[in-house]
C-alpha positions in Angstrom: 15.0 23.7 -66.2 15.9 22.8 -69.7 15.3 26.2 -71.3 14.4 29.9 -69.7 12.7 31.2 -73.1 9.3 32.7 -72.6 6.2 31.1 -73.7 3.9 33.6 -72.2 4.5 37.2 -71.9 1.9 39.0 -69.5 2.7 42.9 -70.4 1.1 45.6 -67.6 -2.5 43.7 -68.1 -5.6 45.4 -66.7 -8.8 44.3 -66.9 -11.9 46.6 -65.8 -15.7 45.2 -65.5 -17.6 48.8 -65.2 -15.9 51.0 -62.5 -14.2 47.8 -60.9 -10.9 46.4 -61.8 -10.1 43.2 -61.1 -6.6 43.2 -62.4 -4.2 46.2 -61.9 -0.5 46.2 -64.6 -0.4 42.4 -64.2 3.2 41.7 -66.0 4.3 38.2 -66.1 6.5 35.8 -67.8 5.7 32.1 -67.8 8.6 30.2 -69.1 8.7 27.3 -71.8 8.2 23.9 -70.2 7.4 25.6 -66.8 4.4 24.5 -64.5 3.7 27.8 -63.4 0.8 28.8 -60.5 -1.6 31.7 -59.8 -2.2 31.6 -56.2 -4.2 33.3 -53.9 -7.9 33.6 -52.2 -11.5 33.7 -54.1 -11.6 37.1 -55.7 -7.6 38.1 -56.3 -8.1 37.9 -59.8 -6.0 34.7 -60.7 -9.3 33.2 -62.8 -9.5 35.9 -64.7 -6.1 36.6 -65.2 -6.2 32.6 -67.0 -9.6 33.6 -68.9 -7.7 36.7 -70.5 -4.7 34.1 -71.4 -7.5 31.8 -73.0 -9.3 34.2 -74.5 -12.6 34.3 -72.8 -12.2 37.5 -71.5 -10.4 40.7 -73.4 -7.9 42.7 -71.7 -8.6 46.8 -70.7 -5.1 47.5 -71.2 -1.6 45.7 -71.7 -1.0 43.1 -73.9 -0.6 39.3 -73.2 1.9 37.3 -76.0 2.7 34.0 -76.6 5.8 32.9 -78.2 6.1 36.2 -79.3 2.6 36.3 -80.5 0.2 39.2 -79.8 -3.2 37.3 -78.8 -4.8 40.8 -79.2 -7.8 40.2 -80.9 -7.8 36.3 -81.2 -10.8 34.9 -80.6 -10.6 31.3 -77.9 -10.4 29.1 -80.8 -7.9 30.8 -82.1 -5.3 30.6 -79.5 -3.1 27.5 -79.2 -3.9 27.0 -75.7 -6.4 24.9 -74.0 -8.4 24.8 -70.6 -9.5 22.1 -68.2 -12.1 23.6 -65.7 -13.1 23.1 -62.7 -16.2 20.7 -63.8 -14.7 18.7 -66.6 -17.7 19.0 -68.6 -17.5 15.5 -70.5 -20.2 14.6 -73.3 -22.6 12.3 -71.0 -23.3 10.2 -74.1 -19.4 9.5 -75.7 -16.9 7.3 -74.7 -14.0 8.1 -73.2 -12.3 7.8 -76.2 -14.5 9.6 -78.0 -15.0 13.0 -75.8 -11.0 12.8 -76.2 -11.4 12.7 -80.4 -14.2 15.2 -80.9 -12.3 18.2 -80.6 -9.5 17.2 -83.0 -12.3 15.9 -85.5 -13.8 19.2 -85.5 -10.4 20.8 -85.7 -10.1 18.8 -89.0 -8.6 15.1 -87.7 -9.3 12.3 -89.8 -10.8 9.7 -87.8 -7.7 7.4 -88.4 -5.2 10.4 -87.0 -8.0 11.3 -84.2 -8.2 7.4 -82.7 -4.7 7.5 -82.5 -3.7 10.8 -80.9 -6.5 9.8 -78.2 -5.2 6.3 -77.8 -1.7 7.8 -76.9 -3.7 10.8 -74.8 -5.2 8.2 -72.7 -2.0 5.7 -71.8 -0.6 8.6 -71.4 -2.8 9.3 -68.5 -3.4 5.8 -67.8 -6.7 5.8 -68.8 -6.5 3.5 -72.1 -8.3 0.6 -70.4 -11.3 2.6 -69.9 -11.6 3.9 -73.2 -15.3 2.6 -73.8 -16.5 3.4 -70.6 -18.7 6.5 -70.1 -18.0 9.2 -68.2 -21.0 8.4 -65.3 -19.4 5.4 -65.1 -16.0 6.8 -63.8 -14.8 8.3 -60.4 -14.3 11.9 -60.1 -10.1 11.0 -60.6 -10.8 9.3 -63.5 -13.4 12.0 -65.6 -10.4 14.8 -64.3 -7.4 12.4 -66.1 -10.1 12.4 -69.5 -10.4 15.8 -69.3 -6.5 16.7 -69.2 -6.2 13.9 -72.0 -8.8 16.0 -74.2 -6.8 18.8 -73.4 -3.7 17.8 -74.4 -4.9 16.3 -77.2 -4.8 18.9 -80.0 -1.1 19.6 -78.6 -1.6 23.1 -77.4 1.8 25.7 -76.8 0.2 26.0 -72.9 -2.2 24.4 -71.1 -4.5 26.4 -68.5 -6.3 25.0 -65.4 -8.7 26.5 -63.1 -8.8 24.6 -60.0 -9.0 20.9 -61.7 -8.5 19.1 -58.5 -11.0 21.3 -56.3 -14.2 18.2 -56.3 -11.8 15.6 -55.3 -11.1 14.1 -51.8 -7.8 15.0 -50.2 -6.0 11.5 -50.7 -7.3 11.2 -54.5 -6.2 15.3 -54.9 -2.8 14.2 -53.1 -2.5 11.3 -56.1 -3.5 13.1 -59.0 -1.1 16.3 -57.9 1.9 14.2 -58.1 0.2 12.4 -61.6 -0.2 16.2 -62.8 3.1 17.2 -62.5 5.0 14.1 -64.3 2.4 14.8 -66.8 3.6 18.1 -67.5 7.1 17.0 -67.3 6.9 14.4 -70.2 4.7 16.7 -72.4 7.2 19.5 -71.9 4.8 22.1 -72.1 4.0 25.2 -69.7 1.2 25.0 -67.8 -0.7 27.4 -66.2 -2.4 26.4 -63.1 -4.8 28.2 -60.6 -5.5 27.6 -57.3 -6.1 28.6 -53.6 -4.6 25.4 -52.4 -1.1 26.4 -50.9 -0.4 22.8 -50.5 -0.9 22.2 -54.5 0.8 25.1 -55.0 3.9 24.4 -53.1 4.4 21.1 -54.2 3.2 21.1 -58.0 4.9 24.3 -59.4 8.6 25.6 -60.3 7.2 29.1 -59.5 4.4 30.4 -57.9 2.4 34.3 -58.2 0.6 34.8 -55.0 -1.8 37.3 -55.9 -4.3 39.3 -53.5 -7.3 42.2 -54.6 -5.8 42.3 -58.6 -2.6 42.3 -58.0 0.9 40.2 -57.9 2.5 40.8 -54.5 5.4 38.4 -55.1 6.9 35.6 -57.8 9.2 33.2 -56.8 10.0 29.6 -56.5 8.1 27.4 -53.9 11.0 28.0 -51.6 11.4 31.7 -52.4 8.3 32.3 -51.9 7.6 30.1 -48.2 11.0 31.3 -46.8 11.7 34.7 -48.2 7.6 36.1 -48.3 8.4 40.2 -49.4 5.2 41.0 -47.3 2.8 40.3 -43.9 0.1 39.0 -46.9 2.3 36.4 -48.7 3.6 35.5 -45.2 0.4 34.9 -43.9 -1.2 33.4 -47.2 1.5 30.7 -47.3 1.4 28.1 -45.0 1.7 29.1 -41.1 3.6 32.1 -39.8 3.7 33.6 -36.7 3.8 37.5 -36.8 5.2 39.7 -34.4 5.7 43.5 -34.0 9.4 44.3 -33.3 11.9 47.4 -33.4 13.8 47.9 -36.0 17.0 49.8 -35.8 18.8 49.5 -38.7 18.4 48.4 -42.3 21.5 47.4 -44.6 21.7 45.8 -48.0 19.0 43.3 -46.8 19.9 42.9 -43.5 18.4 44.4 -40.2 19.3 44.8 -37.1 16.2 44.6 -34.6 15.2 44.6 -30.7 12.3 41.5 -30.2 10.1 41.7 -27.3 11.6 41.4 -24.0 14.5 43.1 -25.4 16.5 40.6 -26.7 18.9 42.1 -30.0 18.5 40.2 -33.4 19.7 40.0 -36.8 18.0 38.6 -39.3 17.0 39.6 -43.6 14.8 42.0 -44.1 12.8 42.2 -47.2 13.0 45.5 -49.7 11.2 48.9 -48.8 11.8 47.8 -45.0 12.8 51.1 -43.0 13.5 51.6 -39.2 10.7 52.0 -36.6 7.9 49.7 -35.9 8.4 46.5 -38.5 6.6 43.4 -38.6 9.0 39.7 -38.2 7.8 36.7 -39.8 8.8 33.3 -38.1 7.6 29.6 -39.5 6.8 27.3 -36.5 9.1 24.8 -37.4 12.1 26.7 -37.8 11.4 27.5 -33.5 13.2 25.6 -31.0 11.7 25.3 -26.7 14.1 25.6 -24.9 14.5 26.4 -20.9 12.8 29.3 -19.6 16.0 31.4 -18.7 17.6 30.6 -22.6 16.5 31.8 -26.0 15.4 34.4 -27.7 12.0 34.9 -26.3 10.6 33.6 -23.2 7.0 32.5 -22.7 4.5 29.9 -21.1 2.5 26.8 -22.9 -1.0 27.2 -22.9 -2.2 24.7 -25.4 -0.8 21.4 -27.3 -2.4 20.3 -30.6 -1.3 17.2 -32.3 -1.5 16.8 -35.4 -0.3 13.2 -36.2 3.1 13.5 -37.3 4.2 16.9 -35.2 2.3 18.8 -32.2 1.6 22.6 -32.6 2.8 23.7 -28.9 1.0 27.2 -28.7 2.7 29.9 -26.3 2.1 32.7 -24.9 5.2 35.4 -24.8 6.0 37.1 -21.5 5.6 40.2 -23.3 2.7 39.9 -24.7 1.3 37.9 -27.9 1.4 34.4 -28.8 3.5 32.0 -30.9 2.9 28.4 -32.6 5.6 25.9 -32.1 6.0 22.8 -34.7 7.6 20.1 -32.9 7.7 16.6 -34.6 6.4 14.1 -32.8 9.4 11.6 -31.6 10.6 9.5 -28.8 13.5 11.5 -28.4 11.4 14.4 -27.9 9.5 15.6 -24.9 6.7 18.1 -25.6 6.1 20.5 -22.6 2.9 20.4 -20.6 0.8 23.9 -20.6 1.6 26.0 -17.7 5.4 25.1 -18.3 7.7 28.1 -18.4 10.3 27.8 -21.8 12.5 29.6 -24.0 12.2 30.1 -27.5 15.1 30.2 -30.0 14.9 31.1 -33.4 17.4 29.5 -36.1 19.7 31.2 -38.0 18.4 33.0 -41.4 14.7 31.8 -40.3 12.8 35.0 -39.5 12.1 37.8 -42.1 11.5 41.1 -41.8 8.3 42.3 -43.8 7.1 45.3 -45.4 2.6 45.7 -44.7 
């Protein structure tokens, strides 16, 4: 990243509605030219985290800044930031071109200045060749593209969107995620993005805040955050995981040494606050290897294959009780074991973590 200087400073935010709070000492730092994501399930907070940043809501407590500004105070209009929503809310009766002007017109744009800023706005999103069209006359793709055009018109210091690509169909969300991102790259401005899409959030951002009941349980990058999760939530929030219940014996500068079912002795990290006694491991499908029954790590029997296209889930059920998921990708070198077939199960190097509840 070009530059690590913070654009917006979240500072031990709280925000109460009546005797409920839905955020609890929020504190983070989105960083200049940063695609940035609030992650996490309906009611974590992450919405209303991004209404306090734009405005619509006012914070309890803490203070949110940007470029070293106190928004305290500042009304929505007031803030250089913009919003796309999750219904795009286009002027039925405008032009393309036109829903992209009005808000610089009213922001004081001559007409001249106004046609030309949305001309630029809409190649920019390749959407200049439907700049006369109206918006019933566009796909759902298309009216999202003129909405992120209008908001990147007026040139705002951060752009915030709340689920953008949440009415589209998988293979049009899949195009306009990748669209999204060079977007943000050739504007060079942060964005703030909510979802509770893992997949978007995984591949779209430079970091990610997985957040669960008002609060941030961790901050990372994509890859921080899949391989190293710091609890059983992110773990299981994150893509698939399998979870098992092991012994922990010993904990050293954020390393343990454990006993897995069956026995078998194991080393692998262990994330912060993790103590000895009963600890929970945290193992991604793919990063398991079958092997034969007498080998591996843990030993087990297939009861189920799923596939899946490109790989097969191979579920298995441990000799000592429990069940794991196996991601095996589908090949003709491979050979995927038939249920009722005895195997071994090795785990790679660095792949399972030790969590904290």
């Amino acid at each position: 990243m070009a530059t690590q200087h913070v654009s917006v400073d979240i500072d031990h935010v709280v925000k109460r509605y009546g005797s409920v709070t839905a955020l609890h000492q929020i504190s983070l730092n989105i960083r200049q030219n940063e695609f940035f994501t609030l992650l996490g399930p309906s009611g974590c907070g992450k919405t209303t985290l991004l209404r306090c940043i734009a405005g619509f809501e006012e914070v309890s407590e803490g203070h949110i800044r940007l470029n070293q500004q106190d928004l305290t105070g500042l009304a929505a209009h007031e803030r250089p930031v913009n919003t796309v929503f999750q219904q795009y809310a286009l002027f039925p009766h405008m032009s393309v071109e036109e829903n992209v002007m009005f808000g610089l017109q009213r922001s004081g744009w001559t007409r001249r200045e106004a046609v030309r800023r949305a001309d630029d706005m809409l190649k920019l999103v390749q959407m200049d060749e439907f700049s006369r069209r109206k918006p019933a006359q566009l796909s759902g793709g298309q009216q999202q593209r003129v909405a992120l055009a209008r908001a990147l018109a007026p040139r705002p210091k951060v752009l915030l969107l709340d689920e953008p690509l949440s009415a589209l169909d998988l293979k049009l969300r899949q195009a306009v995620r990748i669209q999204l991102k060079e977007i943000q790259r050739e504007t060079g401005i942060a964005f703030v993005f909510v979802t509770h899409d893992q997949e978007e959030a995984l591949t779209m951002s430079d970091r990610i805040a997985v957040m669960s009941k008002g609060y941030v349980q961790q901050t990372g990058s994509p890859k921080e955050i899949y391989e190293a999760p710091v609890n059983r939530f992110v773990a299981d929030f994150i893509g698939e995981t399998n979870l098992l219940d092991v012994e922990v014996q010993s904990v050293t500068d954020g390393s343990a040494q454990i006993i897995l079912p069956g026995g078998h002795p194991f080393s692998c990290p262990a994330a912060a606050k993790v103590n000895p006694g009963t600890g929970h491991l945290s193992v991604r499908p793919e990063r398991i290897h079958l092997t034969e029954a007498v080998q591996g790590d843990l030993q087990g029997t297939v009861i189920d294959q799923v596939y899946l296209g490109t790989d097969t889930h191979v579920q298995v059920a441990l000799a000592d009780g429990g069940n794991m998921t196996v991601r095996m990708q589908n090949s003709a070198q491979l050979t995927i074991p038939d249920p009722g077939s005895r195997v071994g199960l090795t785990l790679e190097a660095g792949a399972a973590c030790l969590l904290t509840d």
